[in-house]
N, C-alpha and C positions, 0 to 999 in steps of 0.2 A: 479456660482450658483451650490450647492452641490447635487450629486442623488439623495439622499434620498428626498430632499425638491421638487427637479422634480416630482418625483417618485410619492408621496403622493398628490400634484395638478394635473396629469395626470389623476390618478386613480377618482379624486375627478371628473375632468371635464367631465370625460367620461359616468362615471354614471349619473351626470347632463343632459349631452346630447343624452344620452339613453332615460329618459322618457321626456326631452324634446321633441326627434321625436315621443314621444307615444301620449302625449298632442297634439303634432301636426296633427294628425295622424285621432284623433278624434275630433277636431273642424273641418277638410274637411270633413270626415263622418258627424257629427251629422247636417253640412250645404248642405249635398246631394250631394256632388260633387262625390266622390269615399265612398265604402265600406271598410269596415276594411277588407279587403283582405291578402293574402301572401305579395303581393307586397308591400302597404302600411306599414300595421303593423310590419313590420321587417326592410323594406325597409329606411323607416324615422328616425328610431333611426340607423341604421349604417349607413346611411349619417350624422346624424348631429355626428356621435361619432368621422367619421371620421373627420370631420370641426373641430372637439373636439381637435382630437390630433394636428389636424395644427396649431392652434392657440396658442396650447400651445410649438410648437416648435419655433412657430416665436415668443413668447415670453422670448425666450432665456433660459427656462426651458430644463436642459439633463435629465431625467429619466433614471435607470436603462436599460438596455438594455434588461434583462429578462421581463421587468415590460412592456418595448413599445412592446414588440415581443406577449405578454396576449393580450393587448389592441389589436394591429391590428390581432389577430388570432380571436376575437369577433367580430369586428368591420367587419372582410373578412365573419366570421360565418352567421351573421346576411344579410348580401346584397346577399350573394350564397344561401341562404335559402329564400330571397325576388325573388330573380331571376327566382328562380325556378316557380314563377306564372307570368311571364314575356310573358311564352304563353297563360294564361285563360287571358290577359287584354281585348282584342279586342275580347272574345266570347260573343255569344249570349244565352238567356237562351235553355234550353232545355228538351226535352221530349221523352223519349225512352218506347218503348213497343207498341207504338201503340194509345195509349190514347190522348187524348185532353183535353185543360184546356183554357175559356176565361173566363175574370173579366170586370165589370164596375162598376166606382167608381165613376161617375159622373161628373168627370175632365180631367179621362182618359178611354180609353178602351184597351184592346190588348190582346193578348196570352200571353202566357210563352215564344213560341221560338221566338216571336217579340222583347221580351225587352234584355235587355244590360247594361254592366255597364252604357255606356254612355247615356242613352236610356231607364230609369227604368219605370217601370207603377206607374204612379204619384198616391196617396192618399191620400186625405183629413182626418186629425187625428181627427175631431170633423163628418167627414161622415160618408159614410155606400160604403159595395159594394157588388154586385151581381157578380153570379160565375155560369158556365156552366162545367161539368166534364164526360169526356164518354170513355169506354175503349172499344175494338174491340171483346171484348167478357166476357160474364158474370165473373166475380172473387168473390167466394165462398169464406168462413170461412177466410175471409183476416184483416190482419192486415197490419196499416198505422203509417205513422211516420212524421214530419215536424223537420227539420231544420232549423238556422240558422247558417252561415259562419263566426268564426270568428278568422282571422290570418291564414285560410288553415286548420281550423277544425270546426267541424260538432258539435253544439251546440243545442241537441236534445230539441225543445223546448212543442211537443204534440206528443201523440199515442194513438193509441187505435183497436179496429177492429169489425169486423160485419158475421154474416152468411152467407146476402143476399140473403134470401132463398127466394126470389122472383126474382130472377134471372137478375136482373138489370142491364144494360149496361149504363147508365146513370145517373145524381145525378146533382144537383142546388140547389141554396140558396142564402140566402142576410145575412151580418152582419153589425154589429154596431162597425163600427171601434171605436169611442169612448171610447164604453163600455170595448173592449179587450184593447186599451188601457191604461184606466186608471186601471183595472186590474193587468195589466204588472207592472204598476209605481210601484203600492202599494208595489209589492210584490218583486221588483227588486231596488227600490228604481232610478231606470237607468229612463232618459224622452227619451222616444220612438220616436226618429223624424231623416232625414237624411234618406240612404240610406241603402239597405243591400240586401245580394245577399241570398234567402229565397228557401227552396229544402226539398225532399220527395218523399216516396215510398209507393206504396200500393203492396200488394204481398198474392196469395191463390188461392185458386183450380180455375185452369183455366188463369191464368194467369197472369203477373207481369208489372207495371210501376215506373219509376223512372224518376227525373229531377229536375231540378232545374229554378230562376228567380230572377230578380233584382226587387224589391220593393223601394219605396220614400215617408217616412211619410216627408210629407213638413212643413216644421219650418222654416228654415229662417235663416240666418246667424250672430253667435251668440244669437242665440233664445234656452232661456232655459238654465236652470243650471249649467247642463254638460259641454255644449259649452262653456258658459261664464268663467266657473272653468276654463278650458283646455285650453283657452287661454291665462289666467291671468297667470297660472302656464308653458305656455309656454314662455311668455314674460318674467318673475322674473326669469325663468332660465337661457336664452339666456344673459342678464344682467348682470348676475351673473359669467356664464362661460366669459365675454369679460373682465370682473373688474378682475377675475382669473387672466387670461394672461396677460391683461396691466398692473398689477403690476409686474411682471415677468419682462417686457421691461421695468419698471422704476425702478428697482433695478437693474437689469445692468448697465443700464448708471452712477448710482448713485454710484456702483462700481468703473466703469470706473473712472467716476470725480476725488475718493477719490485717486486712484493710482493715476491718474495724477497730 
């Protein structure tokens, strides 16, 4: 079987099974099991890229030798950059400066340094939740920010800030997760549900906070658009790369037969 023909299904399967681990990646998020993390979201596509190249070498496919050396210098790129979050798997959320954060959402309660990937503050996408917030000392002319994590970056999602010219060490409220969510839809077009590791700062005169926490809009596995897509497009790819290579092992043989 000639390099070039390797070459160009190598290339072909590898990018299959790059967004096939993306797909995959996001139907375990969008079902709350892990968050799109470092680990994950890099993690799953150079695993499956690496399954990629195996299959295509056990299908009797030589590709160039420059061509395999690209592939596994992405395929090594990709798992040494997932690796790298290999130590936040087993952290818990958390809260520096001094400050404290509780929620109830009526299904669940906890802190911020209570939850965990494994371990999220469960909520209800059609509920509501209440929140307690107090820092160790008044913070003046402050500005706040909210994130979300996604792949090992900071996806600024709200900000804003306040005078607090009443000198306040504390703050509470209740919302309508509904409402913020179908918000999000509209405007992201993305169904908000699954898991995700949620963080922010408040910072100004008098002092500063930062931390972060894992959140669980619950859906349900396979629940919702997203999910369903990411599956279907994970399975028709999987499919797709095995039809790749077993044609590969049945042209060789069919080789073979003809010499014999």
């Amino acid at each position: 079987m000639n390099e070039s023909s390797g070459s160009g299904r190598l290339v072909v399967v590898t990018i299959l099974a790059v967004v096939a681990g993306v797909a995959l990646a996001i139907v375990i998020q969008q079902a709350g099991v892990w968050p799109l993390d470092r680990l994950m979201l890099f993690g799953l596509p150079g695993l499956m890229a690496l399954i990629g190249l195996g299959l295509v070498k056990a299908g009797g496919f030589r590709p160039r030798k420059v061509v395999t050396v690209i592939v596994l210098v992405i395929v090594i790129a990709l798992l040494a950059f997932a690796g790298t979050g290999l130590a936040a798997a087993g952290q818990q959320g958390q809260l520096n400066g001094g400050c404290t954060v509780t929620a109830d959402s009526g299904i669940d309660s906890t802190s911020v340094t209570d939850t965990s990937r494994s371990n999220p503050f469960d909520v209800d996408p059609d509920g509501g939740i209440t929140w307690q917030a107090s820092s160790p000392a008044p913070i003046k002319n402050h500005m706040w920010e909210i994130w979300v994590d996604v792949g090992g970056f900071q996806v600024v999602v709200a900000n804003g800030g306040d005078p607090n010219e009443g000198e306040s060490t504390s703050n509470a409220g209740s919302e309508d997760v509904g409402t913020y969510k179908e918000f999000l839809e509209e405007r992201t077009g993305v169904e908000i549900v699954g898991i995700y590791q949620v963080g922010g700062f408040i910072r100004g005169d008098g002092g500063a906070c930062d931390g972060f926490g894992f959140v669980r809009v619950q859906g349900g596995f396979l629940q919702g658009p997203i999910a369903l897509a990411a599956a279907i497009i994970f399975v028709v790819l999987v499919v797709i790369i095995i039809v790749i290579t077993m044609k590969g092992r049945r042209e060789r043989t069919e080789v073979r037969r003809i010499e014999v």
